[in-house]
N, C-alpha and C positions, 0 to 999 in steps of 0.2 A: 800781180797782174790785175790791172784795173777791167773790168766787164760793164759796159752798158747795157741796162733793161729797161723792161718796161715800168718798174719802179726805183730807178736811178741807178746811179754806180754804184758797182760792189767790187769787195777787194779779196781776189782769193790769193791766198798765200800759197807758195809753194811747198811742197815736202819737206824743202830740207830745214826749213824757219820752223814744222813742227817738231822734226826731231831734237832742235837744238833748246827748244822750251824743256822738254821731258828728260832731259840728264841731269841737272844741279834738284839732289834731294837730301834734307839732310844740312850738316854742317860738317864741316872739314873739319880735320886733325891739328890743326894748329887754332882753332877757333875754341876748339875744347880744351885745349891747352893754355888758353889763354883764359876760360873762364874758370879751369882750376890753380892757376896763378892769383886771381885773383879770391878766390874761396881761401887760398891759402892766406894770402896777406893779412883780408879779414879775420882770419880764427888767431893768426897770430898775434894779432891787439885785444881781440876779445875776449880770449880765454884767461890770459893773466888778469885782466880788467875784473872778469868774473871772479878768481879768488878771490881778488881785495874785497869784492862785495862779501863774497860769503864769508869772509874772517870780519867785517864789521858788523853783521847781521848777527853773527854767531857770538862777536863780542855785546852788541847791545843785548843780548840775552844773557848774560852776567851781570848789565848794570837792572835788567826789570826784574833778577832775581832779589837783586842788593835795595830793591827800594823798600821791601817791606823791613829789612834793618833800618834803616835811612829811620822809617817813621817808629820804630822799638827804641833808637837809638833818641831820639827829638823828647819823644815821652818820658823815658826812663831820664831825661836831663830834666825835665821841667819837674817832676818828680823829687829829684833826690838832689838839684846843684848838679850835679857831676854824671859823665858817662860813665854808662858800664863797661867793665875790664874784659867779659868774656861772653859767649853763646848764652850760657847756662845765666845769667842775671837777669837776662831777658825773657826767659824762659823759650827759647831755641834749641835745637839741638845742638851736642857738641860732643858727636861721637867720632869724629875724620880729626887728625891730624894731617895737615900741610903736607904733602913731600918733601920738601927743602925746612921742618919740622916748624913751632912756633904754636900759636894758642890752635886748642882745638875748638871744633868749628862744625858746619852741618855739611854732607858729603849730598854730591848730585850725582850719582852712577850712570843714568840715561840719557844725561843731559852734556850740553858743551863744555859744560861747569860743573868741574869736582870739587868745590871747596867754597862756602863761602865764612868767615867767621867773625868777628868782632875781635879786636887787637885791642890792649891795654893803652895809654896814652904814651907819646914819645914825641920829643924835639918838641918843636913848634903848636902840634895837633894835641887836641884833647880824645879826642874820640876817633875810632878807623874800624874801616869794616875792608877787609882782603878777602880778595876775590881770586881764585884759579883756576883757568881755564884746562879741561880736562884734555884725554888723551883721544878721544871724539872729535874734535875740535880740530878746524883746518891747521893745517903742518906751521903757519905760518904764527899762530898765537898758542901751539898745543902745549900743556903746563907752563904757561907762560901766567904773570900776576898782575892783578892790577890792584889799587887799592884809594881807595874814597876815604877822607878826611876831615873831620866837623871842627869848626872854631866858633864857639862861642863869642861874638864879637858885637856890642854895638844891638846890643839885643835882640840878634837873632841868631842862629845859628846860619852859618856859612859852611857848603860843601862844596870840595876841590876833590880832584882827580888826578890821579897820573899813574906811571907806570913805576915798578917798583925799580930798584936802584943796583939790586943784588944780578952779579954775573952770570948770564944765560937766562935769565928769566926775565927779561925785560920788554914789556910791548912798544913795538915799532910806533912812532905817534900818530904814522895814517891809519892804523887799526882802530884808534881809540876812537869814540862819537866827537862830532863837530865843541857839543858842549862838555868835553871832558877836557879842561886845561887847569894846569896846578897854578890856584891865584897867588900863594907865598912865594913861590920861587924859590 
């Protein structure tokens, strides 16, 4: 209803326009259903997304264990012509044997990585440093292997990567870092 005054129109509203302001408070039951639909969809992508990270995170923490071999391994060639066969040449430990058994090696108990050791030459590779992921270690890479490989080539050494080849221990390739690809083939 419109009122003229002595300082213009004014508009007063009826009762029943105030009652119908003061009912909607709050969000309805299909509004929150529909923002837990959607919470849901999200966690459904997210979470598997987040393992992979944590099984590569947890993988790159076996290869920055493996680099101080990397450089014992580099030394010990410039050294003597030839890599060393075991822990103990390099003066490492090489108190843990493997699981799946093979040279012994220095053991990580508190870490993702239970094993790391320096392997004898085979096939193609002069030098290998194996690496095993412990039982700490996301389900997806847990005692699973991987192992790094020197070629002395062309005068320098050359390191490759890849996942080991023996049944059930084998890392998935998305696990491994961007830079870890086997150059021999």
């Amino acid at each position: 209803m419109l009122i003229e005054g002595a300082f213009g129109p004014f508009l007063i509203e009826n009762q029943e326009n105030e009652k119908m302001k003061g009912t909607q408070r709050g969000f309805t039951l299909i509004e929150l259903m529909i923002v837990v639909a959607i919470i849901g969809v999200l966690a459904s992508i997210a979470i598997p997304q987040y393992q992979n990270y944590t099984a590569r995170a947890q993988m790159s923490e076996a290869f920055s264990l493996a680099a101080e071999y990397k450089t014992a391994m580099s030394e010990f060639y410039a050294i003597n012509g030839r890599f060393p066969n075991d822990n103990a040449e390099v003066g490492f430990d090489a108190n843990v044997t493997p699981s799946g058994g093979g040279t012994n090696g220095a053991g990580y108990s508190d870490a993702y990585v239970s094993y790391i050791g320096i392997w004898p030459p085979s096939g193609n590779y002069e030098g290998r440093v194996v690496m095993q992921m412990g039982d700490n270690a996301n389900t997806a890479i847990q005692n699973r292997w991987v192992v790094m490989e020197a070629d002395p080539s062309e005068g320098a050494i050359i390191w490759s990567c890849r996942s080991t080849t023996g049944q059930n221990n084998a890392v998935e390739e998305k696990y491994l870092p961007g830079s870890c690809r086997d150059q021999k083939g």
